[in-house]
N, C-alpha and C positions, 0 to 999 in steps of 0.2 A: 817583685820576685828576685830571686838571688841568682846572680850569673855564674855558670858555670868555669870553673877555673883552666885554664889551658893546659897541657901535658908538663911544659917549662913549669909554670907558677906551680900547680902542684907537688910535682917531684922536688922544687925548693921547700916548699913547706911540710912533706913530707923528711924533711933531711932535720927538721926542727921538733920533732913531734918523733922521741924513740919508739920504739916497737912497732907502727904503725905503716903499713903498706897496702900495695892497691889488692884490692880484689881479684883473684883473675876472672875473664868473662863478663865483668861488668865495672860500671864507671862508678868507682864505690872505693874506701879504701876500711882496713880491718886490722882490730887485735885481738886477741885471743890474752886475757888477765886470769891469774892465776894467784887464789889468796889462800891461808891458811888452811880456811873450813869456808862451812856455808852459811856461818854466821855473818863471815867476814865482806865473801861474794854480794851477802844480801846487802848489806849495810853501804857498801859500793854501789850497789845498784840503785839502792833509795836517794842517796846523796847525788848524783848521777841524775833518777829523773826531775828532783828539784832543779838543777844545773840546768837541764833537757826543757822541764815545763816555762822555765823562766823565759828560754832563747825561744820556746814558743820551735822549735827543733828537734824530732824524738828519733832516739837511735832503731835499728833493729837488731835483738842481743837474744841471745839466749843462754841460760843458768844451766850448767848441771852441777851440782854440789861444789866445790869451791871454785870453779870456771866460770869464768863469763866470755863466751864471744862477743864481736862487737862488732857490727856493719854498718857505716855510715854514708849515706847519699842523699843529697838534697833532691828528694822526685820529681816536685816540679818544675825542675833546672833539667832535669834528666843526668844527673852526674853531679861529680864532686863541687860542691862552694868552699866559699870563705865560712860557713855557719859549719861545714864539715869539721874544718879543720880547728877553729876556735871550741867545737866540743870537744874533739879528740883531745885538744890540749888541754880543757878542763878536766876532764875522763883521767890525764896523768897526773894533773895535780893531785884529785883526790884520790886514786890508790896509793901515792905515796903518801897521804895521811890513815891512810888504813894500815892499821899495824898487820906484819906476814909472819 
C-alpha cells in the first residue's frame, strides 16, 4: 500500500505540479482542465485512463462539455501519495499535447 505523503512533502510537490492544489475538507488535491470543446475534454480523458489503468490508479473527475475536474486521493492510504502526485504530473503532460 502507498503511504501517505506529509503536509512538507506534499506542498513541495505540489509547487512542481502547476495548476494543481489541495482540496479543501479533504486530503486530496484538484484541477479543474479546461480545453477547446468536448471533443478535446474527451480525448484528455481517454489518454488519461490509459495513464490511470496502467498505475493501476484512477482518478475521480468529472466532464461537463469541455471541463474536466479532477480529484485525486489514494483511499487506501486515506490521503494524498506519491501515485497522486505522479498522475497529476502525467494528467499535465498530456493536456499540453492536447491541442486548446
Amino acid at each position: 500500500m502507498a503511504e501517505r505523503l506529509t503536509t512538507e512533502t506534499r506542498q513541495q510537490a505540489l509547487a512542481s505540479i502547476p495548476g494543481w492544489a489541495e482540496v479543501q475538507g479533504r486530503d486530496a488535491i484538484g484541477k479543474t482542465f479546461v480545453f477547446k470543446d468536448f471533443n478535446e475534454a474527451f480525448g484528455f480523458m481517454t489518454r488519461a485512463a490509459l495513464v490511470a489503468e496502467k498505475m493501476d490508479h484512477h482518478p475521480e473527475w468529472r466532464n461537463v462539455y469541455k471541463t474536466v475536474e479532477v480529484v485525486l486521493s489514494t483511499h487506501d492510504a486515506g490521503g494524498v501519495t506519491k501515485l497522486d502526485i505522479e498522475l497529476a504530473k502525467a494528467m499535465n503532460a498530456i493536456a499540453k499535447l492536447t491541442p486548446a
